[in-house]
C-alpha positions, 0 to 999 in steps of 0.5 A: 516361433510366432511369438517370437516374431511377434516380439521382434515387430514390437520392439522395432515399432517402439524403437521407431516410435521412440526415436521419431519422437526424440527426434521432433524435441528441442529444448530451452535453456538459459540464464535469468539475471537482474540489470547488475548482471546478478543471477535470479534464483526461483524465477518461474519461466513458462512455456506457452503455445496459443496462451496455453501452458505446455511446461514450466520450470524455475531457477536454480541458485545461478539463475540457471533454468532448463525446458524439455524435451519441447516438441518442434514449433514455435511458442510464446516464453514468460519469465516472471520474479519476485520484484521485478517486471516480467517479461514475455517474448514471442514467436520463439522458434524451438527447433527439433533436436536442437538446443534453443538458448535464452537469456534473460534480464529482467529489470525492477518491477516495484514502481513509486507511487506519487501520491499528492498530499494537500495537507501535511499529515505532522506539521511540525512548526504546529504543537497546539491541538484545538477546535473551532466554532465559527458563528454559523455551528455555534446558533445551530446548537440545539442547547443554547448555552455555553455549556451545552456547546462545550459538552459536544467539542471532541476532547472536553470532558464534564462532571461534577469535578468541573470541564476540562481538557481530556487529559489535563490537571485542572478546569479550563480557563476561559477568555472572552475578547482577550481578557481571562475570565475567574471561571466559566462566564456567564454569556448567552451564546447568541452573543458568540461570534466564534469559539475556540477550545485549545486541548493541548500544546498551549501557546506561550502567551497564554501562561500556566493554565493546565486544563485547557484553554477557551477563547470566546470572541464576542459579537461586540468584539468582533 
């Protein structure tokens, strides 16, 4: 008989306990949509009351989403997507047994970045691929010979077959001040005032030469 009355009071004080604790939850529901008004599937939204994380949830093909049961109080709601900018709404109110609609729009997060380009990566009007040697680099080099300063230009290439360009068919050709030279000529390099090496794409003045092109400029030339 004890027992029995035991039980009894048990199950009434679960009963209560149950039914005050259904009755001080709400939920939140709604639809996540992008700003053509189409659903966002998997979007994650986030409950959160003093920047802690009370429940969670994504949606569903619809963009359909659903959160409870939220005890009664009043909380913080992130949505968050792939692509798209978040957005956070606070001092949202869920009310005890009472359902809290929120729909959401969320708008795109992948922003243009602007980059300044000074110089152009691919200039198209210019084929030609060459290196410079003003007069200030040519009387640094150590090895004073022509020579010497061809060894050390990016993409010339020396041995016992002759100079030329990397990739070419043939020896380079030289010009000094203007006029084509029959082989390397023989200058002292404290008489070059500037020096170019043309690798590739080879302007059409200068004619047939398939191993590169080297235009001197003398001092006395200048």
């Amino acid at each position: 008989m004890i027992r029995c009355i035991y039980f009894i009071l048990f199950a009434v004080c679960l009963f209560q306990t149950n039914a005050f604790s259904q009755g001080n939850t709400g939920e939140l529901t709604g639809v996540v949509k992008d700003a053509s008004g189409n659903p966002v599937p998997f979007a994650n939204v986030v409950i959160l009351s003093s920047e802690r994380i009370v429940a969670g949830t994504t949606t569903d093909f619809e963009g359909y989403y659903a959160l409870k049961p939220i005890n009664a109080g009043t909380y913080t709601v992130k949505v968050s997507a792939v692509g798209y900018s978040a957005q956070e709404f606070t001092g949202l109110v869920i009310s005890a047994s009472q359902t809290k609609m929120l729909d959401v729009q969320l708008g795109a997060g992948i922003e243009l970045m602007s980059i300044v380009v000074t110089e152009p990566l691919i200039r198209i009007d210019q084929t030609m691929r060459s290196q410079e040697w003003d007069l200030e680099t040519i009387s640094h080099n150590p090895g004073g010979t022509l020579l010497s300063l061809l060894s050390v230009t990016p993409g010339v290439i020396s041995n016992d077959r002759g100079t030329s360009a990397i990739g070419s068919r043939g020896d380079l050709v030289y010009f000094v001040d203007g006029v084509r030279q029959l082989g390397r000529p023989q200058l002292p390099l404290r008489s070059v005032g500037s020096m170019q090496v043309i690798l590739g794409g080879l302007p059409a003045d200068i004619g047939d030469a398939t191993g590169g092109v080297v235009i001197i400029n003398t001092l006395s030339g200048l």
